[in-house]
C-alpha positions, 0 to 999 in steps of 0.5 A, spaced: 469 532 643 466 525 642 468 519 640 463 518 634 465 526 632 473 524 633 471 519 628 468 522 624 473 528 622 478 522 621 473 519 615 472 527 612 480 528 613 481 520 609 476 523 604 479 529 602 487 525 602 483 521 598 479 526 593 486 530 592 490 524 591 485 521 585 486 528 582 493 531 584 498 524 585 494 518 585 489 514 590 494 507 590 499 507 596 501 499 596 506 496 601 511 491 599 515 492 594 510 494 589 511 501 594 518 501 593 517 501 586 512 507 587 517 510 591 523 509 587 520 510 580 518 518 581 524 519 585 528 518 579 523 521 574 525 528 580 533 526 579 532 525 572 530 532 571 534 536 575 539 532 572 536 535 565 535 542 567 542 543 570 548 545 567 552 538 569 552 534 563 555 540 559 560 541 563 561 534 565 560 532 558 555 526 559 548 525 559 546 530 554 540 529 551 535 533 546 529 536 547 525 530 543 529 525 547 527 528 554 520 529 553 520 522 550 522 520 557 518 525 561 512 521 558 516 514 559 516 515 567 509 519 567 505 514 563 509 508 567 506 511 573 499 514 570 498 506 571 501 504 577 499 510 581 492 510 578 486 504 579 483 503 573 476 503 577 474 507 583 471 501 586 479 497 584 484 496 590 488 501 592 493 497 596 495 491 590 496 492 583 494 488 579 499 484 573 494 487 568 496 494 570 504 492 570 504 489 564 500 496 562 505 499 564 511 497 562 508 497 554 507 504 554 513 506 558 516 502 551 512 506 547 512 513 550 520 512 550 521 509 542 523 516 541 528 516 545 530 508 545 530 509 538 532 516 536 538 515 531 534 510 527 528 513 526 532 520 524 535 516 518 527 514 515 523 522 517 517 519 514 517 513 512 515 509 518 516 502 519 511 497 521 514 497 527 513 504 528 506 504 527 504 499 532 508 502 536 504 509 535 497 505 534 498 501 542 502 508 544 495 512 543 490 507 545 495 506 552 496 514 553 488 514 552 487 509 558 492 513 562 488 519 561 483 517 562 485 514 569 489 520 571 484 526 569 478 522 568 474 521 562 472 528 559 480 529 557 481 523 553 474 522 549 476 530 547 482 527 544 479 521 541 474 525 538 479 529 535 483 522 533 477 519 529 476 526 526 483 525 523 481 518 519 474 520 518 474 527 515 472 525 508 465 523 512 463 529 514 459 534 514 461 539 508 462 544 513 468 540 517 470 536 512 477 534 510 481 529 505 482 524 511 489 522 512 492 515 513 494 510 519 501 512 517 501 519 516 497 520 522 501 515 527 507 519 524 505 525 526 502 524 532 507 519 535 514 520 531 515 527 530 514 533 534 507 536 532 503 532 536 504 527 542 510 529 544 510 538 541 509 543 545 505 543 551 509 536 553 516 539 552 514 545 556 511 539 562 519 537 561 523 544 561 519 548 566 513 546 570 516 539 572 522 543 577 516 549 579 512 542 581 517 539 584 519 547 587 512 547 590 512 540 593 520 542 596 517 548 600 511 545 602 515 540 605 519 544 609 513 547 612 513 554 608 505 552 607 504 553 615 508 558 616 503 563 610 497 561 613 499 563 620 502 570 617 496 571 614 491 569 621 497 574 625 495 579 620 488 579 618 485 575 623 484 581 627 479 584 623 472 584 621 470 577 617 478 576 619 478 568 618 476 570 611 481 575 608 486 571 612 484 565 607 484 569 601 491 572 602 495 564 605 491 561 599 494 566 595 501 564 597 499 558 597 499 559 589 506 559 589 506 552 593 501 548 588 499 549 582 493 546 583 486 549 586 483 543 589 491 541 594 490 549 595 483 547 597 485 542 602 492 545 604 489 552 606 482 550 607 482 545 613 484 550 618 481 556 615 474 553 613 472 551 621 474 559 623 470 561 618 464 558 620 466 559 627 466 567 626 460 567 622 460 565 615 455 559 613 458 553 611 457 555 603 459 561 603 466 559 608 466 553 602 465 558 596 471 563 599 477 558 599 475 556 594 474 563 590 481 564 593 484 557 592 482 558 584 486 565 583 492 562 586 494 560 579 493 567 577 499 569 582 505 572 579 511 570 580 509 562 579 502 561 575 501 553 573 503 549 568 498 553 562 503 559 563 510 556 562 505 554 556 504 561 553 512 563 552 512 558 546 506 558 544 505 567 544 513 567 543 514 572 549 519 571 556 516 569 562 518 575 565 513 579 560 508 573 562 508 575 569 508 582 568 502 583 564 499 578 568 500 581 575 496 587 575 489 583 573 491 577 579 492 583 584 486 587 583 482 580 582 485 579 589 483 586 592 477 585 591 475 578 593 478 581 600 474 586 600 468 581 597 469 578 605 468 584 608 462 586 606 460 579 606 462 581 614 459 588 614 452 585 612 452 580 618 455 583 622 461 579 624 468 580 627 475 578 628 478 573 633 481 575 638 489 578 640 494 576 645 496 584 645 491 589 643 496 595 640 495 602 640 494 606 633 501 609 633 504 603 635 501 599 629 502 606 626 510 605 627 510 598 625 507 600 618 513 605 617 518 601 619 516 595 616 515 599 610 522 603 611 525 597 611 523 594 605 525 600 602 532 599 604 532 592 603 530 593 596 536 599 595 541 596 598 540 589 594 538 593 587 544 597 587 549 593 591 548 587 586 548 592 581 555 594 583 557 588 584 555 585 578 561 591 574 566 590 579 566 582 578 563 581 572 562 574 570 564 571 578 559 577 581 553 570 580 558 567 585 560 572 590 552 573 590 550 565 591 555 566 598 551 573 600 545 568 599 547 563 603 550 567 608 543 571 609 540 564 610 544 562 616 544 569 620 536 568 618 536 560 620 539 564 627 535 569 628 528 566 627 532 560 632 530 565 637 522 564 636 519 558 638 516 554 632 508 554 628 504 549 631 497 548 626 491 550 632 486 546 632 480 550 628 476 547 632 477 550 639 474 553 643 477 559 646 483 561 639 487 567 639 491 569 634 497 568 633 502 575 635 505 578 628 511 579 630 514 572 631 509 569 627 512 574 621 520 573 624 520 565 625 520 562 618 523 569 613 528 565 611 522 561 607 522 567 603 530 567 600 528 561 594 522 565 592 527 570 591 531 566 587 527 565 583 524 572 582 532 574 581 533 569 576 527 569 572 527 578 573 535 580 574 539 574 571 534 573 565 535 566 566 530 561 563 524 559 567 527 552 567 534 553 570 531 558 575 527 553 577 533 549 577 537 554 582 531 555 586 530 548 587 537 547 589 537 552 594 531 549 596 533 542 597 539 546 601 534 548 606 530 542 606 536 538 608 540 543 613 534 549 617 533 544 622 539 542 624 541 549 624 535 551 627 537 546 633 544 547 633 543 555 634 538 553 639 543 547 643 538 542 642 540 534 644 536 534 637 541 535 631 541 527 630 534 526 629 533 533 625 538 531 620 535 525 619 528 529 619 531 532 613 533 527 609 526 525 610 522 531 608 527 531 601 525 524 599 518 525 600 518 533 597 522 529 590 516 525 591 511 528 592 513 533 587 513 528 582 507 524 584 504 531 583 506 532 576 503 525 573 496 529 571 500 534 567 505 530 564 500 526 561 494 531 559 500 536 555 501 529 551 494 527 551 492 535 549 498 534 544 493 529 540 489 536 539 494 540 537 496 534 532 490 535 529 489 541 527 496 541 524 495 535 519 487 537 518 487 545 517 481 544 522 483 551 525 482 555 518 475 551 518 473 554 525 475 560 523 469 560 519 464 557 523 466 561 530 465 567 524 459 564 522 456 563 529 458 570 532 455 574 526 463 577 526 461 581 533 468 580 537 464 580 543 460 575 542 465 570 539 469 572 546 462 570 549 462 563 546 470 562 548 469 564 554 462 558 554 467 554 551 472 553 557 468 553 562 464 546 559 471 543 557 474 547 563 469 541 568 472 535 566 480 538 562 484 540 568 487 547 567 493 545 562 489 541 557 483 546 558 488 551 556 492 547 550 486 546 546 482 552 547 488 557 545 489 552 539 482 552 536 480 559 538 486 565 539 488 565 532 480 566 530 479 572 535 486 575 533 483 575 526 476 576 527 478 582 531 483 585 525 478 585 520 474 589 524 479 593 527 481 591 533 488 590 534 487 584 540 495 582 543 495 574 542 498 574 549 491 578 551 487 572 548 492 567 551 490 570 558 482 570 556 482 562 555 487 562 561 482 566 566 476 562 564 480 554 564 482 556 571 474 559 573 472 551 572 475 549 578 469 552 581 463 551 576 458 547 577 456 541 577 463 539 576 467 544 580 473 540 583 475 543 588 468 547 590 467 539 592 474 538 597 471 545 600 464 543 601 467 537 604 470 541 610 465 544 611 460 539 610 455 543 606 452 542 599 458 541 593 453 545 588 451 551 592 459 551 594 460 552 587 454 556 584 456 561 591 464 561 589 462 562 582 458 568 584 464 571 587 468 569 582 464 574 577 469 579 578 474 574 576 470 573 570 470 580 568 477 581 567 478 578 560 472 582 557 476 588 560 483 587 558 481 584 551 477 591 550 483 595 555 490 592 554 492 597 559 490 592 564 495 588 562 501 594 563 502 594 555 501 601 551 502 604 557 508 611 556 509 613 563 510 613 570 504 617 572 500 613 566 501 606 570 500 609 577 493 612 573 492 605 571 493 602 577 489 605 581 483 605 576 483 598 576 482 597 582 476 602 584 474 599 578 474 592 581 472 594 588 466 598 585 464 592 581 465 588 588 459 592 591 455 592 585 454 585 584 454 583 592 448 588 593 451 592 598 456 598 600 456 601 606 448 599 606 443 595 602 444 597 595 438 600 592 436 597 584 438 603 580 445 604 585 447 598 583 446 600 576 449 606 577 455 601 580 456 597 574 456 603 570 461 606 574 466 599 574 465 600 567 467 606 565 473 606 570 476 599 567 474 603 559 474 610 559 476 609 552 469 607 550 465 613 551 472 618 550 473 615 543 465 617 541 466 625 543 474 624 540 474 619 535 482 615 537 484 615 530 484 619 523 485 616 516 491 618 511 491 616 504 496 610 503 500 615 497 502 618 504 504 612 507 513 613 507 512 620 511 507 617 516 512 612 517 518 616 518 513 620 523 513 613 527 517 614 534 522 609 535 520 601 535 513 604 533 507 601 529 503 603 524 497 600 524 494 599 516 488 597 513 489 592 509 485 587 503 487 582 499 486 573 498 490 569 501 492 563 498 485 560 499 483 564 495 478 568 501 478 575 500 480 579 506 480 586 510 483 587 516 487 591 520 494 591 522 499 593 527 506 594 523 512 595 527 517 599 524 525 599 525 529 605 526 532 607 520 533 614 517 527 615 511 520 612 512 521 608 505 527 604 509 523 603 515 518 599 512 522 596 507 526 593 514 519 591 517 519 586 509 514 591 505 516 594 499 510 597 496 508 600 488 503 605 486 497 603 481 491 606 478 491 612 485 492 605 489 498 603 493 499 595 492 505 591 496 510 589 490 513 584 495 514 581 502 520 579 505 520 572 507 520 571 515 519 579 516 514 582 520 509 583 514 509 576 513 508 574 519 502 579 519 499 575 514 500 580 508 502 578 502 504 581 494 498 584 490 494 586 496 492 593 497 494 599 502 487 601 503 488 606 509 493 608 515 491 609 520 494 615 525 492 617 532 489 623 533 491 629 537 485 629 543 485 629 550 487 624 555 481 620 555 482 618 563 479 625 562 473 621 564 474 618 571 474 625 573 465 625 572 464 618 574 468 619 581 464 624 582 458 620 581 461 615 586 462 620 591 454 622 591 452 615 591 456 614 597 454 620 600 446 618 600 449 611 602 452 614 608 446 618 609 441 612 609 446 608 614 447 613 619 439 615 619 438 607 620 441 607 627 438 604 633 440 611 635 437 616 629 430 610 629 429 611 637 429 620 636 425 620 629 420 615 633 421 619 640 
């Protein structure tokens, strides 16, 4: 290589640190005391939050403090660094800060923490602020939008500020969106002395989970576990046709549980994977396009998915475990399917792998499946089970005989993967490259498993919060961190143990770092998307956009998915996932939720939430702005925007899953009775999926014909919604009258639902008709079961009104109040299993592959040179 290359790839590596730091942690990196600062300041903010997170200040009974004062601080440090990590310019120094910046600082960390500083004297005045603290609210703003600004860039805090001048202007709008306007107190005591704006929701989830997940990433990447997932999946997948790719698609997807970002994904895994993509075949953009369509769906990846899914447990009101286990599916299949996007895109180019040290035989890959499959069997059971009997025999202490058998198993695997030599990064650019061998590639970093699942037990088994589960993975981490290395040399009798321990230290401070260098950006755009969220709490704009959405979309849920869909996708190029997500799932779930009852379709909230998730993940890719399709096609020096337009093609798989399990909320494992159900759901999706695949890349075994690809697309649909055809031949439900309404309640099975059609005006005085689903308690009569769900009904003139809501009850929270009118019960209908479907359309997919097979071989050299012959 020559000199003028060498220098090349040193500025394209500078250029992409510096595009990932500007976006993820911030471009300044000054020497001095100012770089003693920046060191310092987020190695407190990391203490600050383990301190926060863990169960020492009750025990200890010191340095409580509440959930308002801990955001209070959490914005205090990320604000104190937006402005000196971040240069106000991009043209600004990135070696020195400025006095301006300090002073900057230092006044709004003052701001952001007033809650704190000043907690008891602003809870004995609840809305009746001072003069003080509405210059404090009003230089606090300004300075948080400065910060936002520099942190994200400017679309975030033009979005906010628009929504503040909507506040204050809402006299002097159009009738449409016009409001009564509200003071400067009134908004600046919502929005930065309460709980509702600023600092709500989104910033105490920042505070409570996503720091320690952020922090947990950063921790595991440190310690090397980012090498260790690419070389696997290269020992692994290497091997195969368009090997580099899939390869890239599944240490991308691992990489997920490391970053909660697209663009440090990108760079993470795609500055070796990118080179051997292009080395086995893959142009320069589609080499781009596949890491970064690999990257974006790493936020999609149970068990750890971005800050935006933390944010779904308070606002849908429902466990993180239920997140992850209706999101698994759709991010399993997504996956799938991008693999098998790679492999046709190496079908049509004919490409192959990289080449093994050792070629095995077919039995001898055939045994290490078994074994390692049997393995895992009897890993699982013996920990499921044993775990199990512990737990009973040694109750509440069965936690700690459980953290020794943890930390026992971490030091007989440090011994064991001792004997392995470490993973060093190939140079990509190389020549002659073999793959690694899979055997101890696999065998030498399995001890980097072992927090992972801590974390999946405490958040699985134990049900602990995502916050203190994060808290005990992060310390099992910081564990690993500071001890693999000396152990690793002391098993091995190495002169190094000195050496490796101050390694260790090292890697610990810069993983705290790091993680909360990472974490500036969020904490700074829940507060900003907090500003969102205030107002339309203090302005009622969301009753409003109910209305107008309706309006626009002609009351069709599908249209008025499309537009959220279009929505996110334009907030999605300038808002990073997190604050994508708050503001969509603010203005837009409630109107979708709504709009499809009153057209009978129950749609979950979570369902919704994961809607406006997908496609705010989608941006990162979405040209013109697409972030991280710019840090790919930087490594593979190809055109940003035919990077972004060609992983925006393969992530149209992606795009239609949310249209899927909107309409088939079996796709997010709800609503589903039985082993086998799951199994057919399963399956199906991923047929689905892969059809899909081949229908939108033009190609299966050979160059799709048009009408096969119609053919395709129709197949794909009705595998992911069979219902769509089974309920016009077997209508799904059958209507009862009302007068029947206590029997039909006591036929509904246990912790079951019965689904109303109900009218009435709410308190606007709109007269509505909708659809809901009331679930029932197990009482014995039917009369006592929909009393227990808040509903006491009378009849009138043949018609069955509501006589009175309980406060708080399930009914309420339906929306249904007293005088409204029972208009229909809707029953289920006894009909065939509408999977009933898939048996045609399989059918029709056989066929369709069987001529396709037919044209390939007829296609050959061999059958061309006999027809010719």
């Amino acid at each position: 290589m020559t000199p003028s290359q060498d220098n090349k790839d040193t500025d394209l590596q500078q250029e992409i640190q510096e595009m990932v730091a500007s976006s993820d942690s911030g471009a300044r990196n000054p020497a001095g005391t100012a770089g003693k600062i920046l060191f310092a300041v987020p190695l407190c903010w990391a203490l600050f939050q383990l301190w926060y997170a863990s169960p020492l200040p009750f025990i200890l009974d010191f340095g409580v403090i509440n959930d308002t004062q801990a955001r209070s601080i959490h914005l205090g440090f990320a604000i104190f660094l937006a402005f000196t990590a971040y240069p106000a310019l991009k043209r600004s120094r990135r070696d020195l800060i400025p006095i301006q910046d300090w002073v900057l600082a230092l006044i709004a960390t003052f701001c952001a923490s007033y809650l704190f500083l000043f907690y008891d004297q602003l809870a004995e005045r609840p809305g009746a602020p001072t003069s003080f603290d509405i210059g404090v609210g009003v230089i606090g703003m300004v300075l948080l939008l400065e910060a936002t600004r520099r942190a994200l860039g400017p679309p975030l805090m033009i979005v906010a500020a628009v929504f503040l001048i909507y506040t204050f202007g809402g006299p002097y709008m159009p009738e449409v969106i016009a409001h009564q306007g509200a003071s400067l107190s009134k908004a600046m005591s919502h929005q930065w002395l309460s709980t509702e704006g600023v600092f709500g929701v989104a910033l105490g989830v920042s505070t409570s989970f996503v720091f320690l997940f952020v922090l947990f990433g950063a921790l595991l990447d440190k310690a090397g576990a980012g090498n260790y997932f690419i070389k696997v999946a290269f020992s692994l997948l290497g091997h195969m046709r368009g090997g580099p790719a899939k390869a890239a698609v599944v240490s991308s997807g691992l990489s997920g549980l490391i970053s909660g970002s697209s663009i440090a994904n990108v760079v993470t895994t795609g500055t070796f994977t990118i080179p051997l993509m292009k080395r086995v075949g893959f142009p320069g953009t589609k080499a781009g396009a596949v890491e970064v369509a690999a990257s974006t769906n790493g936020q999609l990846t149970p068990p750890i998915m971005g800050a935006a899914a933390f944010l779904m447990v308070e606002y849908v009101g429902i466990s993180y475990l239920e997140v992850i286990t209706h999101a698994i599916l759709p991010a399993m299949i997504s996956y799938i399917a991008l693999i098998y996007i790679v492999h046709l895109e190496a079908l049509k180019a004919n490409m192959t792998g990289l080449p093994r040290r050792h070629n095995p035989t077919m039995a001898q890959s055939l045994l290490s499946f078994v074994t390692t499959f049997l393995g895992i069997c009897i890993v699982s059971a013996v920990v499921y089970y044993g775990v199990g009997w512990t737990k009973d025999l040694f109750g509440d202490t069965a936690t700690f005989i459980l953290a020794v058998l943890v930390i026992i198993t971490y030091v007989l695997l440090i011994r064991y993967s001792a004997k392995f030599p470490d993973l060093e990064m190939d140079d990509p650019e190389a020549e002659i490259l073999e793959l690694p061998e899979v055997g101890p590639t696999v065998k030498s970093g399995l001890y980097f498993l072992l927090p992972i699942f801590v974390l999946v037990w405490c958040l699985m088994v134990e049900r602990f919060s995502p916050g203190l589960s994060a808290f005990w993975a992060t310390v099992f981490m910081i564990i690993i961190v500071l001890t693999h290395r000396p152990l690793i040399a002391l098993f091995r009798k190495e002169q190094q143990l000195f050496q490796s321990v101050k390694q260790g230290w090292h890697e610990l401070l810069d993983g705290l770092v790091s993680g909360a260098r990472n974490m500036i950006g969020i904490g700074v755009a829940t507060a900003a998307a907090g500003v969102v969220v205030g107002t339309v709490t203090l302005t009622g704009i969301g009753l409003v956009m109910t209305e107008f959405v309706e309006f626009i979309s002609g009351g069709s849920v599908l249209l008025m998915l499309a537009f959220t869909a279009i929505i996110s996708l334009i907030l999605g190029m300038g808002l990073p996932t997190t604050a994508n997500y708050i503001v969509v799932s603010t203005l837009m779930a409630p109107v979708i939720v709504n709009l499809g009852a009153e057209h009978g379709l129950i749609v979950p909230l979570i369902a919704v939430h994961l809607f406006v998730f997908y496609f705010g993940i989608l941006a990162d890719d979405t040209p013109p702005v697409g972030l991280a399709a710019f840090a790919a096609a930087a490594i593979a020096r190809s055109d940003p925007i035919k990077t972004g337009i060609q992983g925006f093609t393969y992530d149209i798989r992606t795009a239609i899953l949310p249209f899927m399990f909107i309409f088939n909320t079996q796709l997010l494992l709800i609503g589903i009775d039985s082993v086998f159900e799951l199994m057919l759901t399963i399956f199906s999706a991923i047929v689905a999926m892969l059809v899909f695949a081949a229908a939108t890349q033009g190609f299966w075994m050979i160059k799709n014909r048009w009408y096969e690809t119609i053919l395709l697309i129709l197949i794909a649909f009705s595998m992911f919604r069979p219902g769509f055809w089974w309920d016009m031949a077997y209508p799904p439900t059958l209507f009862e009258s009302p007068s029947n309404i206590s029997a039909l309640a006591q036929q509904v099975p246990e912790d079951g639902s019965l689904k109303l059609q109900v009218q009435g005006m709410t308190i606007d005085g709109d007269e509505v008709s909708k659809v809901v689903l009331l679930p029932l308690g197990n009482a014995a009569s039917g009369e006592e079961r929909l009393e227990s769900a808040g509903l006491t009904l009378r009849q009138e003139d043949q018609k069955t009104i509501v006589d009175m809501v309980t406060f708080g009850s399930p009914a309420q929270e339906l929306g249904l109040d007293f005088d409204w009118e029972i208009q229909q019960v809707l029953v289920n209908a006894e009909r065939p299993p509408k999977q009933l479907v898939f048996i045609p359309v399989l059918a029709l997919l056989v066929l369709l592959g069987w001529g396709q097979r037919r044209r390939k071989l007829a296609s050959t050299p061999e059958a061309l040179t006999e027809k010719h012959s």
